[in-house]
Backbone bond lengths (Angstrom), bond angles and torsions (degrees), N, CA, C in turn:
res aa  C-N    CA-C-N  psi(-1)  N-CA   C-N-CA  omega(-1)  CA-C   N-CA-C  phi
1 X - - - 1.467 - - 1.531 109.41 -
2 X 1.269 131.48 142.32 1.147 149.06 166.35 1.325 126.96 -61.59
3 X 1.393 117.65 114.55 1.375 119.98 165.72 1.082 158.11 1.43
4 X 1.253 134.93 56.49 1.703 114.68 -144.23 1.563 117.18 -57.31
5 X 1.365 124.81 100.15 1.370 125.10 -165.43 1.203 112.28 -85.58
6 X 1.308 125.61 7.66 1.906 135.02 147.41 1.223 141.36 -121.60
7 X 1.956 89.81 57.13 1.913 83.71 -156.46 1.511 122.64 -75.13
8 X 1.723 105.46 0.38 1.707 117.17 171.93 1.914 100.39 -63.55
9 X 1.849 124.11 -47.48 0.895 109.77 -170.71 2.154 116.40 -86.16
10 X 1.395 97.27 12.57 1.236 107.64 166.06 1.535 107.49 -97.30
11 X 1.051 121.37 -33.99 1.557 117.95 174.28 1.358 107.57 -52.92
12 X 1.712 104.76 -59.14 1.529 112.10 -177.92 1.563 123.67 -38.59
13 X 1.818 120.25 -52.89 1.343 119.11 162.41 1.588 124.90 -54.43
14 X 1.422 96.19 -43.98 1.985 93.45 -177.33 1.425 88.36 -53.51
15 X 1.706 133.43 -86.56 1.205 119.55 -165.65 1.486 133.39 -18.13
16 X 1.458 86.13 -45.70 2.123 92.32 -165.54 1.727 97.86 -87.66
17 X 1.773 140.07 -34.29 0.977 132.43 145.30 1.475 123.10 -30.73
18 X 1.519 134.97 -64.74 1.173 142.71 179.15 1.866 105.22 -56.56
19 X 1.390 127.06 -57.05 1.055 131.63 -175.71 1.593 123.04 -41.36
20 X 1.834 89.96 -43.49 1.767 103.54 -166.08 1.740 85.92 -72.23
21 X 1.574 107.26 -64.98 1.729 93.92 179.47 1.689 132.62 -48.09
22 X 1.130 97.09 -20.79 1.776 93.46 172.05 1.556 118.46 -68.05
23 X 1.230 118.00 -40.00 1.407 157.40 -156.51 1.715 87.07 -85.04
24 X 1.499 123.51 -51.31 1.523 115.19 -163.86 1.608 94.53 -99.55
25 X 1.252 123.08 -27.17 1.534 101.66 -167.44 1.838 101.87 -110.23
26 X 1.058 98.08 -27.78 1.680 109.86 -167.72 1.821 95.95 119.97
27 X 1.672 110.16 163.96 0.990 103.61 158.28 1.531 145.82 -88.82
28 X 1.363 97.47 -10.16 1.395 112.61 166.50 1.229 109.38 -48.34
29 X 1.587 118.03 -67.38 1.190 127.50 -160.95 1.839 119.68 -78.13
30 X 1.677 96.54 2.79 1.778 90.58 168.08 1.477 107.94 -106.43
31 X 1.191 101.99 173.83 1.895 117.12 -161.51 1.547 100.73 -143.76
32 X 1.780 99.89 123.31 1.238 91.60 161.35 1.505 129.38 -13.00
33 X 1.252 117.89 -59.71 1.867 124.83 -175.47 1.043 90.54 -64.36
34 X 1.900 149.81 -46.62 1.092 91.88 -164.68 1.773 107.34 -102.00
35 X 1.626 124.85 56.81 1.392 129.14 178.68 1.787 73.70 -112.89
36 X 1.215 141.36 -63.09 1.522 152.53 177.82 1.792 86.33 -6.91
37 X 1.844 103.13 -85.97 0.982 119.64 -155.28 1.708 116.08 -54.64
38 X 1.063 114.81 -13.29 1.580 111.07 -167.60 1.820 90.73 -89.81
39 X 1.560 120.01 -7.84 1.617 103.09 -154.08 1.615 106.41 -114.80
40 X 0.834 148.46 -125.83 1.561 149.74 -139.16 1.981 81.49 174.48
41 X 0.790 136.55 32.18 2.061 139.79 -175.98 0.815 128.39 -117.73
42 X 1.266 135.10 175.98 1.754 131.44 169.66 2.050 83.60 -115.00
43 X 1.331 96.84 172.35 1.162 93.66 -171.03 1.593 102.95 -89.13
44 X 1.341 109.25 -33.45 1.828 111.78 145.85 1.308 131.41 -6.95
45 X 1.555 110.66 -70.14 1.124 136.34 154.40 2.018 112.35 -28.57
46 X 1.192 103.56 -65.89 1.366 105.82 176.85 1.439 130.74 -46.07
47 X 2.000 88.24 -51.01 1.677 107.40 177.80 1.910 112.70 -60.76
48 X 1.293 101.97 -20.48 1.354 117.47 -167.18 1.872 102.57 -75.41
49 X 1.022 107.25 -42.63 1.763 115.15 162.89 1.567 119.90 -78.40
50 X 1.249 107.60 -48.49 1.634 112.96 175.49 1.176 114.45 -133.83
51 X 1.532 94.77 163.90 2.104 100.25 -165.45 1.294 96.11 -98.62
52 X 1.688 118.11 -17.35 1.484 113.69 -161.25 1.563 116.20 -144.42
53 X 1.376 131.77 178.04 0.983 132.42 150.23 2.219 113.57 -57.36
54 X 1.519 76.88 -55.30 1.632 83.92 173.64 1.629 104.32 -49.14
55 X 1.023 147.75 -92.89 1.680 157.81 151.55 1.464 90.61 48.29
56 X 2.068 95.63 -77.54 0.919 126.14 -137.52 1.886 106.79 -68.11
57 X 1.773 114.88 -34.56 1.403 122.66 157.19 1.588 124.74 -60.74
58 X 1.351 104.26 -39.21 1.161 99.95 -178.78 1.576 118.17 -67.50
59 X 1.731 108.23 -33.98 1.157 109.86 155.34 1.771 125.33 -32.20
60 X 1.310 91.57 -75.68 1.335 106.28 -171.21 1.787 113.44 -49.59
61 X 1.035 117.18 -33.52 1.486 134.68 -169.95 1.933 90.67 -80.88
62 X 1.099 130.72 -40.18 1.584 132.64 -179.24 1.458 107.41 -75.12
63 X 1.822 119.74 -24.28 1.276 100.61 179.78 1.440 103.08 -92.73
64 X 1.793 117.14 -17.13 1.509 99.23 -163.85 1.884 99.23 -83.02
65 X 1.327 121.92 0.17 1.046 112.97 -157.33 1.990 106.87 -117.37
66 X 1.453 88.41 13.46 1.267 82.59 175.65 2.047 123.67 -100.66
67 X 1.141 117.11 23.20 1.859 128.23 142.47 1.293 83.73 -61.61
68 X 1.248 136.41 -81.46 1.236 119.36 -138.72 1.266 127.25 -105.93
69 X 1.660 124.11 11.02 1.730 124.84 110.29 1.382 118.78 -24.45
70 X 1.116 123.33 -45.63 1.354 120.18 -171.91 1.513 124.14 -87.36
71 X 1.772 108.97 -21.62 1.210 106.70 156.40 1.073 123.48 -68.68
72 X 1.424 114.60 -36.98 1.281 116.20 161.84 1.518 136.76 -12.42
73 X 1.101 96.71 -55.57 1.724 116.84 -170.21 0.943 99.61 -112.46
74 X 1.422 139.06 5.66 1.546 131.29 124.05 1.909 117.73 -38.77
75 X 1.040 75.39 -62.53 1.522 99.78 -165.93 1.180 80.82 -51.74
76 X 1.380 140.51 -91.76 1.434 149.93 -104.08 1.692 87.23 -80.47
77 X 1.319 110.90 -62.05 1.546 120.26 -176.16 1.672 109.75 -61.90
78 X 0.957 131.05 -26.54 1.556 124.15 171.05 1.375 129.28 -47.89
79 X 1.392 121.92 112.70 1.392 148.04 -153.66 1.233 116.47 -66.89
80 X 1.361 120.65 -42.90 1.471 165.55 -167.86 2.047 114.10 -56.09
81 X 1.919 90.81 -43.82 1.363 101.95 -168.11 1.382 116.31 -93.42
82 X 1.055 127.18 -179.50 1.966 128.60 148.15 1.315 91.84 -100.12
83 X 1.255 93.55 173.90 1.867 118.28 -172.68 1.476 77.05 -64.80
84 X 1.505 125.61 -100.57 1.193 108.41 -146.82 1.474 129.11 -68.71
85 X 1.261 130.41 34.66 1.824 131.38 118.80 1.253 116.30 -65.61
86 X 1.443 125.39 -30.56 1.441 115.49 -158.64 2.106 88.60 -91.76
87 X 1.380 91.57 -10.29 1.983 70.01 -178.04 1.172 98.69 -91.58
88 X 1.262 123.29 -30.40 1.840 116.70 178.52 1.684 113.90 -65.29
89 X 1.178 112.79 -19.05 1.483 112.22 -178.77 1.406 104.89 -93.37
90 X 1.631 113.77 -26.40 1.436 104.84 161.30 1.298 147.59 -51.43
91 X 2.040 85.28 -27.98 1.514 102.66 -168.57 2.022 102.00 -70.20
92 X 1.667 92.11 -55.07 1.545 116.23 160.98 1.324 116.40 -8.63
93 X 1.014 104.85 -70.00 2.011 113.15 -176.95 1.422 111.53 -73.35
94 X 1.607 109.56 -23.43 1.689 89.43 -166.47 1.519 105.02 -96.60
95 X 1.332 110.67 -16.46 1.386 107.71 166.94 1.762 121.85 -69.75
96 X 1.594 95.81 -17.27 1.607 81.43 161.46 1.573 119.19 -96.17
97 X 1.259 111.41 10.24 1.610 102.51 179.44 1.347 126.42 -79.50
98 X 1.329 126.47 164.21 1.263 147.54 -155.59 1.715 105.49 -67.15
99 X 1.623 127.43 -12.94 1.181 101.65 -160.54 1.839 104.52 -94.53
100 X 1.654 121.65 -11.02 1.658 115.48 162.43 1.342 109.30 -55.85
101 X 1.322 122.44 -70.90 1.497 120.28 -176.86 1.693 117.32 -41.52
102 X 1.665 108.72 -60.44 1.201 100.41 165.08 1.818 127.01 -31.15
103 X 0.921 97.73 -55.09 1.824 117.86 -163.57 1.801 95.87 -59.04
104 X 0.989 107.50 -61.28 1.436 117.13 173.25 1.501 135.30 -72.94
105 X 1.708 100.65 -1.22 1.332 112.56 157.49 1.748 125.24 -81.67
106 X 1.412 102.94 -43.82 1.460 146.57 179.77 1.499 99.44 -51.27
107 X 1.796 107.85 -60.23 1.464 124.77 -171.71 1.786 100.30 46.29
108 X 1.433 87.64 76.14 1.765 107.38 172.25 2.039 93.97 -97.85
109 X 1.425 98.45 106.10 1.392 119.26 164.34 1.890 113.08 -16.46
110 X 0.931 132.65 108.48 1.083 135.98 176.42 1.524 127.89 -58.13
111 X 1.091 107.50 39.13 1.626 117.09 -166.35 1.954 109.73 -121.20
112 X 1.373 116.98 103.75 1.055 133.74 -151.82 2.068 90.24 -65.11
113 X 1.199 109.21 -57.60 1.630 101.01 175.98 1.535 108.17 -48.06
114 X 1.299 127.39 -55.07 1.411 130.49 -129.02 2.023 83.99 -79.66
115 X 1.247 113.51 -46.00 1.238 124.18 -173.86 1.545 105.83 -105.58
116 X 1.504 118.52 51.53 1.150 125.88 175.53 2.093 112.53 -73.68
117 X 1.199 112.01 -51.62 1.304 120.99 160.09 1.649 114.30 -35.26
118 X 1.180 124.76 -38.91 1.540 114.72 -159.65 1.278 95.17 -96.37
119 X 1.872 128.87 -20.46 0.988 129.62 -159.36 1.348 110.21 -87.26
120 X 1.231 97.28 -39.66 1.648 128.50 168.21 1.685 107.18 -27.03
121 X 1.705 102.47 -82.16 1.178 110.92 147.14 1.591 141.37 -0.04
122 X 0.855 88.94 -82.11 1.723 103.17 171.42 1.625 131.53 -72.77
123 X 1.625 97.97 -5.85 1.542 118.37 154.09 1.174 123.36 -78.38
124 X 1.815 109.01 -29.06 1.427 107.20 -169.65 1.446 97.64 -86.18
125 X 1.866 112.85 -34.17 1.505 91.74 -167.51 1.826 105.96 -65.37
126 X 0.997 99.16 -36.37 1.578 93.51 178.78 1.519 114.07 -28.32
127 X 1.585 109.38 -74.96 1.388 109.16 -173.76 1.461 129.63 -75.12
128 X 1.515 99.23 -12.99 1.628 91.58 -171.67 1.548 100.45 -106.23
129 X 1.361 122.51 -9.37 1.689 118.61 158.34 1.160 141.07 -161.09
130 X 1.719 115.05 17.50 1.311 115.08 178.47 1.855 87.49 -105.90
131 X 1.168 135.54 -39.03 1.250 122.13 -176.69 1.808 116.89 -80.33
132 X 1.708 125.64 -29.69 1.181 104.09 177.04 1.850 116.43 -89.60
133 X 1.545 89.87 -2.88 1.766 85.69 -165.25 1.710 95.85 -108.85
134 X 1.315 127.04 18.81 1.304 131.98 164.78 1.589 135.37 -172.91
135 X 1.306 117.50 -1.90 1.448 122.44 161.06 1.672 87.66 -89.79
136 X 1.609 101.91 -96.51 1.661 106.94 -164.89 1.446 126.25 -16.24
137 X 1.686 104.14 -39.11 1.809 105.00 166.85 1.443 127.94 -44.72
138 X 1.235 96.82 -53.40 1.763 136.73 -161.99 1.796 83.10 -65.01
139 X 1.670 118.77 -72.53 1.539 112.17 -153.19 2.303 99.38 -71.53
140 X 1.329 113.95 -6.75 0.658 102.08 -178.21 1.401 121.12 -83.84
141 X 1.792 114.77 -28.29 1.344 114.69 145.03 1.285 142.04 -26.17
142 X 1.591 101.60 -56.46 1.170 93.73 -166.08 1.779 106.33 -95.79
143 X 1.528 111.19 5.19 1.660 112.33 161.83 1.459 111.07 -72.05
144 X 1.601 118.10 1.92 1.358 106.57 178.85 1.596 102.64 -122.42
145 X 1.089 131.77 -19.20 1.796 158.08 -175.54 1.618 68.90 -87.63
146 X 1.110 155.42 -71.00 1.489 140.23 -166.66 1.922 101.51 100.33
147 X 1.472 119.34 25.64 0.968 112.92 -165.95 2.367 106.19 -113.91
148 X 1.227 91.93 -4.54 1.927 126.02 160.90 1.339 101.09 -128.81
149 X 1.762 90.54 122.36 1.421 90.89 142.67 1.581 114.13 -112.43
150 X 1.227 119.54 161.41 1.467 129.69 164.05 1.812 105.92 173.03
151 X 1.039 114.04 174.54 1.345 116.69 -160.48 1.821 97.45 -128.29
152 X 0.904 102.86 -10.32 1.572 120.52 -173.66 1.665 114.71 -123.65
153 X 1.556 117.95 79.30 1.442 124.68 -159.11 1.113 86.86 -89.20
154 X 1.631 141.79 -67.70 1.364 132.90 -177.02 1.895 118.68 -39.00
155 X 1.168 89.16 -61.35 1.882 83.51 -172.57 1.544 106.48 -57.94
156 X 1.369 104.72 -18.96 1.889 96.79 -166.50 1.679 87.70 -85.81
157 X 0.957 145.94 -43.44 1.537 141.81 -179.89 1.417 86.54 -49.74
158 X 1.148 154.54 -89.99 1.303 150.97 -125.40 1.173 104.04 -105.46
159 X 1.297 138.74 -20.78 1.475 116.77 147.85 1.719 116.62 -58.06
160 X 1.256 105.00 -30.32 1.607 92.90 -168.05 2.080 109.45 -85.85
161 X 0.881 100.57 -14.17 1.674 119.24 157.22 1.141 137.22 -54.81
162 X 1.292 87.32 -66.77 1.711 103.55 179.63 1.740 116.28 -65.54
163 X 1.521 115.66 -34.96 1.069 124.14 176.24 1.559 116.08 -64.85
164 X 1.792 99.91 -53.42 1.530 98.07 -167.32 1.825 109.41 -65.61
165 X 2.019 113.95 -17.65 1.501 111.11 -176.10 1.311 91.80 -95.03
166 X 1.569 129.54 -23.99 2.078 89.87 -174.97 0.951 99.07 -130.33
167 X 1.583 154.21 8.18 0.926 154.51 171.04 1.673 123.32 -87.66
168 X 1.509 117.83 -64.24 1.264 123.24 163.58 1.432 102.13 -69.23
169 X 0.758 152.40 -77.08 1.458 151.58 -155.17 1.328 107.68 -23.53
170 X 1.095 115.51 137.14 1.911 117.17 164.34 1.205 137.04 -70.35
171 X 1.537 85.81 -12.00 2.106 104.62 -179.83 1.531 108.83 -75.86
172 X 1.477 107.23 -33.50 1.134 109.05 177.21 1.785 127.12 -68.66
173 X 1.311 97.23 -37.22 1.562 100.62 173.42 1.397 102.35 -159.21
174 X 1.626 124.93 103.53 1.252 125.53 -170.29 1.412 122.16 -66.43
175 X 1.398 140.36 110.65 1.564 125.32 -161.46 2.030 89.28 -125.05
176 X 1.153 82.85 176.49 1.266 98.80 167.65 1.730 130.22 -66.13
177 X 0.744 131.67 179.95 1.945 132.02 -163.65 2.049 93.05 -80.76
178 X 1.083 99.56 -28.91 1.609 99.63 -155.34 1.719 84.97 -75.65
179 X 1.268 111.32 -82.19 1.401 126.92 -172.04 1.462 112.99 -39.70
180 X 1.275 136.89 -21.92 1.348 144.23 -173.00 1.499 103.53 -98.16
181 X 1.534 98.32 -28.62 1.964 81.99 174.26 1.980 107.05 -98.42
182 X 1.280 88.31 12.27 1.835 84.33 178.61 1.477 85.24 -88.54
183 X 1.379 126.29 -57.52 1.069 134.53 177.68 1.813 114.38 -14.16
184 X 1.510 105.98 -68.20 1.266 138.76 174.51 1.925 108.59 -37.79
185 X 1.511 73.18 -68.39 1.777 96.70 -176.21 1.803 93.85 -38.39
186 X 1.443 111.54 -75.68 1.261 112.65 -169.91 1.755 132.72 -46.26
187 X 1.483 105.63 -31.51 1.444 122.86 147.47 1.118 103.66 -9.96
188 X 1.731 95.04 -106.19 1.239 135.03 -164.61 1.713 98.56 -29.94
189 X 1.473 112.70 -77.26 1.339 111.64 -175.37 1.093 117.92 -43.30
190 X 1.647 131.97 -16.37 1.505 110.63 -174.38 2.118 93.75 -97.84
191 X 1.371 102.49 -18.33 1.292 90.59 168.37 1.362 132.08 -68.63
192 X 1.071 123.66 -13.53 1.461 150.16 -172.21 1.465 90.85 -90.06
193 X 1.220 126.23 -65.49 1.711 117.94 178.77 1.275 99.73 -41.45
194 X 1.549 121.96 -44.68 1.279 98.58 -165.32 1.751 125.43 -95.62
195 X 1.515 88.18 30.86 1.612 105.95 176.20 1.504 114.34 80.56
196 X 1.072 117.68 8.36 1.128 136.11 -178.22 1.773 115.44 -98.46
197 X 1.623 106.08 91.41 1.509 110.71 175.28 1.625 118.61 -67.70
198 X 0.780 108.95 140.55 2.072 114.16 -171.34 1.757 93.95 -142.58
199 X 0.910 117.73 155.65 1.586 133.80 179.13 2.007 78.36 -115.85
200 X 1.992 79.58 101.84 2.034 84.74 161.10 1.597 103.76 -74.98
201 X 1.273 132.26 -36.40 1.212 108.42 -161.93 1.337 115.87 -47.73
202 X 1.535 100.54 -61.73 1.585 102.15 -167.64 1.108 129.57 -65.24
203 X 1.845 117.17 -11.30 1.160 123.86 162.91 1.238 126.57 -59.24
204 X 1.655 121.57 -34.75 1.136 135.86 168.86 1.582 120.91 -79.23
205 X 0.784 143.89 -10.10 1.167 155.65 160.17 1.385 116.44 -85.26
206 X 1.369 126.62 -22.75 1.294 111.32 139.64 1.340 136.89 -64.83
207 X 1.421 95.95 -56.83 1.658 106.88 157.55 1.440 126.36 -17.81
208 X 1.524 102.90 -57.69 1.382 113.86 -169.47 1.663 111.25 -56.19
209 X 1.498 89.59 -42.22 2.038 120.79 -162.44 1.922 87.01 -53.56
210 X 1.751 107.57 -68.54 1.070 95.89 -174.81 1.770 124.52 -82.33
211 X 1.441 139.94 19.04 1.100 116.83 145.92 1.237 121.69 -68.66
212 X 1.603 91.90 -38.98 1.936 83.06 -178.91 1.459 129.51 -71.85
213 X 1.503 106.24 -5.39 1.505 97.58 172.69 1.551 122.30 -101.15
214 X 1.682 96.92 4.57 1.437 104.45 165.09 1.737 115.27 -93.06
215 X 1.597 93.51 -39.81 1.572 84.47 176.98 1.437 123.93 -56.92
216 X 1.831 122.04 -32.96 1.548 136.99 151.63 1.528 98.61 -38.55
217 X 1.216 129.30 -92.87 1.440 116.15 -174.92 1.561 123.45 -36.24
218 X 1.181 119.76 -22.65 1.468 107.60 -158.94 1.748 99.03 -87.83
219 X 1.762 102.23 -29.23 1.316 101.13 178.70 1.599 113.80 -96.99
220 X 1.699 122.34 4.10 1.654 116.98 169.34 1.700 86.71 -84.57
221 X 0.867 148.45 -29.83 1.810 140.57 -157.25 1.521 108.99 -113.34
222 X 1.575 124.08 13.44 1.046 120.91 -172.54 1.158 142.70 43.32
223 X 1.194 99.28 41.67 1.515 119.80 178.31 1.347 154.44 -138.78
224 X 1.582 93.97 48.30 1.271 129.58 -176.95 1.502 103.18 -80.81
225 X 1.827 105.40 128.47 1.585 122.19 -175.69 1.318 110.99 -52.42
């Protein structure tokens, strides 16, 4: 058999194949076979790009989210700020990025075992490159700009990460409106200990926007935990 001599524009279809089906059935309920069936592939072919369904989102979630990788390192590299502007503008951008809407389009079951693999995931990106190659930089600035203090730049990058992706989040454990903004509430306040100003409202009011459009998905695709 012959080579696939465009396997970037074969990535591109599995993604946008897998995406439209996550989006129409939920992701629970699609199967490799049926990402197979929508494509011109062997399902080989698929396994040959990704190991998983999980793979295959996280994929998709890395291409829609890369504008704002790149603001990113706007931000981070901008001359202009102290660390702590550049972490509040961090916060700024990532709350508009693609991966709430995603998550709540997808309506990936909120069950930390069942979706242990994807979660997995999103631990590693935490530590192995969204916290040393752009929080930890950022708070280390401004421990020298004198505008953070803490003595502990690594753990405070990844404490403040890890919380806002599996802790507040609703994907992680779906609760009710009340309990998710205490949740919120408590955030914020420990971010504030850590000198770190955040506007809770608007944080929560997104929040809110996307549980409810996951809890809607979870019950149009039948797939409430």
């Amino acid at each position: 058999m012959a080579r696939n001599k465009y396997p970037e524009e074969t990535v591109g279809r599995i993604l946008d194949a897998a995406m439209c089906l996550f989006r129409e059935k939920g992701f629970e309920r699609t199967t490799i076979q049926d990402i197979v069936d929508q494509l011109d592939v062997t399902k080989g072919a698929v396994y040959h790009h990704f190991k998983s369904k999980e793979d295959i989102l996280n994929a998709a979630i890395d291409r829609e989210s890369e504008p704002l990788m790149r603001l990113l390192v706007e931000i981070r590299d901008d001359p202009r700020m102290t660390g702590l502007e550049k972490m509040q503008a961090l916060f700024e951008a990532s709350m508009e990025g693609p991966q709430l809407p995603l998550s709540a389009e997808v309506a990936i079951a909120p069950d930390p075992v069942r979706n242990s693999r994807f979660l997995g995931m999103q631990y590693q990106s935490i530590i192995n490159e969204v916290a040393p190659q752009f929080v930890e930089p950022i708070i280390r600035e401004g421990m020298a700009d004198g505008t953070i203090r803490t003595e502990y730049p690594q753990e405070m990058a990844e404490v403040i990460l890890m919380l806002a992706n599996l802790w507040v989040s609703p994907a992680f454990r779906l609760t009710d409106a009340e309990e998710m903004r205490r949740r919120m509430d408590y955030y914020v306040e420990l971010l504030h200990l850590m000198g770190l100003d955040v506007q809770p409202g608007r944080i929560a009011g997104m929040l809110e926007e996307f549980r409810d459009g996951y809890e809607r998905n979870l019950q149009e695709k039948g797939e409430r935990a």
